[in-house]
C-alpha positions as CSV (number, residue, x, y, z in Angstrom):
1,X,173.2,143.0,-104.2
2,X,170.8,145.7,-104.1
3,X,168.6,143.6,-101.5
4,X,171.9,143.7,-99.3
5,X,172.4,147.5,-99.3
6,X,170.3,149.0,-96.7
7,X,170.9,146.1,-94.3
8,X,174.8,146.5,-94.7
9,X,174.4,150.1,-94.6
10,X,172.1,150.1,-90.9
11,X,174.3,147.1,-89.8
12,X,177.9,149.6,-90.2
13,X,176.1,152.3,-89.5
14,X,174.8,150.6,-85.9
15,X,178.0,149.4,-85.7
16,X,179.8,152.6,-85.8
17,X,177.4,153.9,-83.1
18,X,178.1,151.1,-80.8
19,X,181.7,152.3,-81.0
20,X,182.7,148.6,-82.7
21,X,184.1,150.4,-86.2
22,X,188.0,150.2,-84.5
23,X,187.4,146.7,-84.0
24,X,186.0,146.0,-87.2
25,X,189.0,147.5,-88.9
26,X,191.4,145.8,-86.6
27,X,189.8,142.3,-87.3
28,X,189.6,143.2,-91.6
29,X,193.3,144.0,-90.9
30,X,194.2,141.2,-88.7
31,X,191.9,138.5,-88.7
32,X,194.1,136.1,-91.2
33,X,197.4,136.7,-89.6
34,X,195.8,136.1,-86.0
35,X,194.3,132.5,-87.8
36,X,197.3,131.1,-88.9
37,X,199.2,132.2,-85.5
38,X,196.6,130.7,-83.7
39,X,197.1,127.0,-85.6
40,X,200.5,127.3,-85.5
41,X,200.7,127.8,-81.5
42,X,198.0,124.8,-81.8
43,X,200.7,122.9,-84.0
44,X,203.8,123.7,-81.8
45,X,202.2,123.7,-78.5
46,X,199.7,120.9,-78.4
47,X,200.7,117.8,-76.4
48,X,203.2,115.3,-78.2
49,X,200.4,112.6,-77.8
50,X,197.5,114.0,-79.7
51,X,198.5,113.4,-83.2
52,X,194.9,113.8,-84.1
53,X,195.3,117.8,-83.6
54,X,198.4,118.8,-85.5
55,X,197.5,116.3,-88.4
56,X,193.9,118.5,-88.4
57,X,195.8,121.6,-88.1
58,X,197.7,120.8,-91.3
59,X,194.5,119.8,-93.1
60,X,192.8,123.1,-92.1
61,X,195.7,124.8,-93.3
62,X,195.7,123.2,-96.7
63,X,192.5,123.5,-97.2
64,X,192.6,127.1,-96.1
65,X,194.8,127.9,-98.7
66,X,193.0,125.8,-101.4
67,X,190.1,128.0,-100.5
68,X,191.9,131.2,-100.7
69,X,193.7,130.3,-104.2
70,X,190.3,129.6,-105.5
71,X,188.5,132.3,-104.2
72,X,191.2,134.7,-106.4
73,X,190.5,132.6,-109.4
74,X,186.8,133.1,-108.8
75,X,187.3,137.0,-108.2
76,X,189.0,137.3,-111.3
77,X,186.3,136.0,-113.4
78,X,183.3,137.8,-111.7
79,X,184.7,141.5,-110.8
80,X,181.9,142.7,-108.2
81,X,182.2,145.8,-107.0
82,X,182.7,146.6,-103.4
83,X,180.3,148.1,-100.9
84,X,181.3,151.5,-100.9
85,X,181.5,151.9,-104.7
86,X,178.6,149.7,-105.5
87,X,176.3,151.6,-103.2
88,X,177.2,155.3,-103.9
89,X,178.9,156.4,-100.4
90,X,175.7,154.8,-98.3
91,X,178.4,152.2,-97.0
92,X,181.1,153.7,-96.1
93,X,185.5,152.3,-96.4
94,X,186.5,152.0,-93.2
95,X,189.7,150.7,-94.5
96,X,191.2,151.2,-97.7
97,X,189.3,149.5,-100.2
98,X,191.5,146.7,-102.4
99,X,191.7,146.4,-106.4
100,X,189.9,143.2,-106.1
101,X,186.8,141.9,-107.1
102,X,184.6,141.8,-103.7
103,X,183.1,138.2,-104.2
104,X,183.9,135.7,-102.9
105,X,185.6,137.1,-99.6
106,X,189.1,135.8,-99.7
107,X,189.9,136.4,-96.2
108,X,186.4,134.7,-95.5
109,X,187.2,131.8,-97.9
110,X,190.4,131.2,-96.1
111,X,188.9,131.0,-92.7
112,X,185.7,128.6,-93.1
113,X,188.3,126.9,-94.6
114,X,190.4,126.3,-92.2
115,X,187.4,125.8,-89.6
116,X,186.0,123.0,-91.7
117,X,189.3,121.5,-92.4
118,X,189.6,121.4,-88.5
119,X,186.9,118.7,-88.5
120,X,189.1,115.1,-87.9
121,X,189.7,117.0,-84.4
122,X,186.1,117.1,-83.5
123,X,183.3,119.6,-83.0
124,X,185.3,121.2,-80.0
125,X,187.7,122.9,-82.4
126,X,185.1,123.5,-85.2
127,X,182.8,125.0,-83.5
128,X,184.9,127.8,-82.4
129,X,187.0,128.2,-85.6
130,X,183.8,128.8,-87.3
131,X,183.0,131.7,-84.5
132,X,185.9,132.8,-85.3
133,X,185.5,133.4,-89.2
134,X,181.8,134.4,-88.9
135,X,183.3,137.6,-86.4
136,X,185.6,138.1,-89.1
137,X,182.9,137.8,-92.1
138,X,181.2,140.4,-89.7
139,X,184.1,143.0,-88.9
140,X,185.0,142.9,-92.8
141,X,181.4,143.7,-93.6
142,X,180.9,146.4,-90.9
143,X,184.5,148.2,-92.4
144,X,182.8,147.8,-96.3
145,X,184.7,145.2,-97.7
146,X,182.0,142.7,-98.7
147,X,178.3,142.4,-99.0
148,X,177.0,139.2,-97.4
149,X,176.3,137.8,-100.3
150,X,180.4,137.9,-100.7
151,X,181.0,136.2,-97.6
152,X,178.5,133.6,-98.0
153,X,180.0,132.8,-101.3
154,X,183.2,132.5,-99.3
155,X,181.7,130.1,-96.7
156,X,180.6,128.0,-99.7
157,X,183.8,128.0,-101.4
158,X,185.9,127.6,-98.0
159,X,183.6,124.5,-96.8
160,X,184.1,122.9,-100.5
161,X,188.0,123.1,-100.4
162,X,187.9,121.1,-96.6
163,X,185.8,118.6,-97.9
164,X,187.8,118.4,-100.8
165,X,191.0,118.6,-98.8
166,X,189.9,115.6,-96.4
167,X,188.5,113.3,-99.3
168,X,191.6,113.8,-101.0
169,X,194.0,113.0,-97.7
170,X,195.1,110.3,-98.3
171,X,197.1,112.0,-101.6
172,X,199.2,113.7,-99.5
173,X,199.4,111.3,-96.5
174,X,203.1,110.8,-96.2
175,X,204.3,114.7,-96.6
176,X,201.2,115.5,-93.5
177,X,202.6,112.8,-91.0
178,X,206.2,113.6,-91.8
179,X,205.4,117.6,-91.1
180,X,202.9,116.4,-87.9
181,X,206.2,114.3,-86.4
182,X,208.8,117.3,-86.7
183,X,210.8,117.5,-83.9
184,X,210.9,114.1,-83.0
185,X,207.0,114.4,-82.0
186,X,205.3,110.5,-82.7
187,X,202.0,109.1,-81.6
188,X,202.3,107.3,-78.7
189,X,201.6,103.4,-78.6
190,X,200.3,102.0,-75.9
191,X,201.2,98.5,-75.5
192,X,198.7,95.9,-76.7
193,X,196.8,93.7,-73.7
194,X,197.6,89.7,-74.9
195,X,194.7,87.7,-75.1
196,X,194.7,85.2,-72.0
């Protein structure tokens, strides 16, 4: 932690110059919500035909919330102290600071989890969910929540619950293809060629 300090503290403090600390807060405040509204329009919106998606959207959302479950039980067994606390004022809250232990990053945890979990859809929708959670992991360490050591713990943990989460798929097979066909929604068949 004490190898992280002055980085964190030139990387907010750059940050803040740059006029990016607004942003930062917005995405520590909003970066979750704007995930799983983001899957959801995926899960709704996507054509009827690609299956492949909405099944990977409910993986990534499972294994997002495996992630973030144990990321609390890891938080409550290893109370770290946040950035602002643990480095007398040099990083500064940019938001109010939570209870919680800072490592792993739950938020973090939650989103490389549902950006690995994304992978049955292919590297076109993995490679961007995990944009996605590294600008968050960024914007929550420019407003003081984590060190990077805290969301690198959380990448750890989120990949670990996907893998987990598409290993163990074929558990929960039924309940996913029941949720992917709401609404009527089924795969379509094409009809098979005969052999002449």
């Amino acid at each position: 932690m004490g190898v992280e300090i002055y980085p964190l503290h030139w990387l907010q403090a750059e940050a803040v110059t740059l006029g990016l600390g607004p942003a930062a807060i917005m995405v520590a405040r909003w970066a979750g919500l704007g995930a799983v509204l983001l899957l959801l329009a995926v899960f709704v919106l996507w054509p009827r035909r690609s299956v492949e998606v909405r099944r990977a959207v409910v993986h990534a959302l499972i294994a997002g919330a495996v992630a973030y479950l144990l990321a609390i039980v890891v938080s409550s067994s290893f109370p770290i102290a946040r950035p602002p606390a643990a480095t007398g004022g040099l990083v500064r809250a940019l938001v109010p600071m939570p209870a919680s232990s800072a490592f792993p990053a739950r938020l973090g945890a939650f989103l490389f989890g549902t950006a690995a979990g994304l992978w049955p859809a292919g590297e076109d929708w993995v490679v961007p969910g995990f944009l996605y959670a590294a600008l968050a992991a960024l914007g929550q360490m420019i407003a003081g929540l984590y060190f990077p050591s805290d969301e690198m713990g959380a990448l750890i943990l989120g990949v670990s619950s996907a893998v987990a989460v598409l290993l163990a798929q074929g558990l929960f097979r039924g309940p996913v293809n029941a949720l992917v066909q709401l609404g009527g929604w089924k795969p379509s068949r094409r009809p098979r060629r005969g052999v002449k």
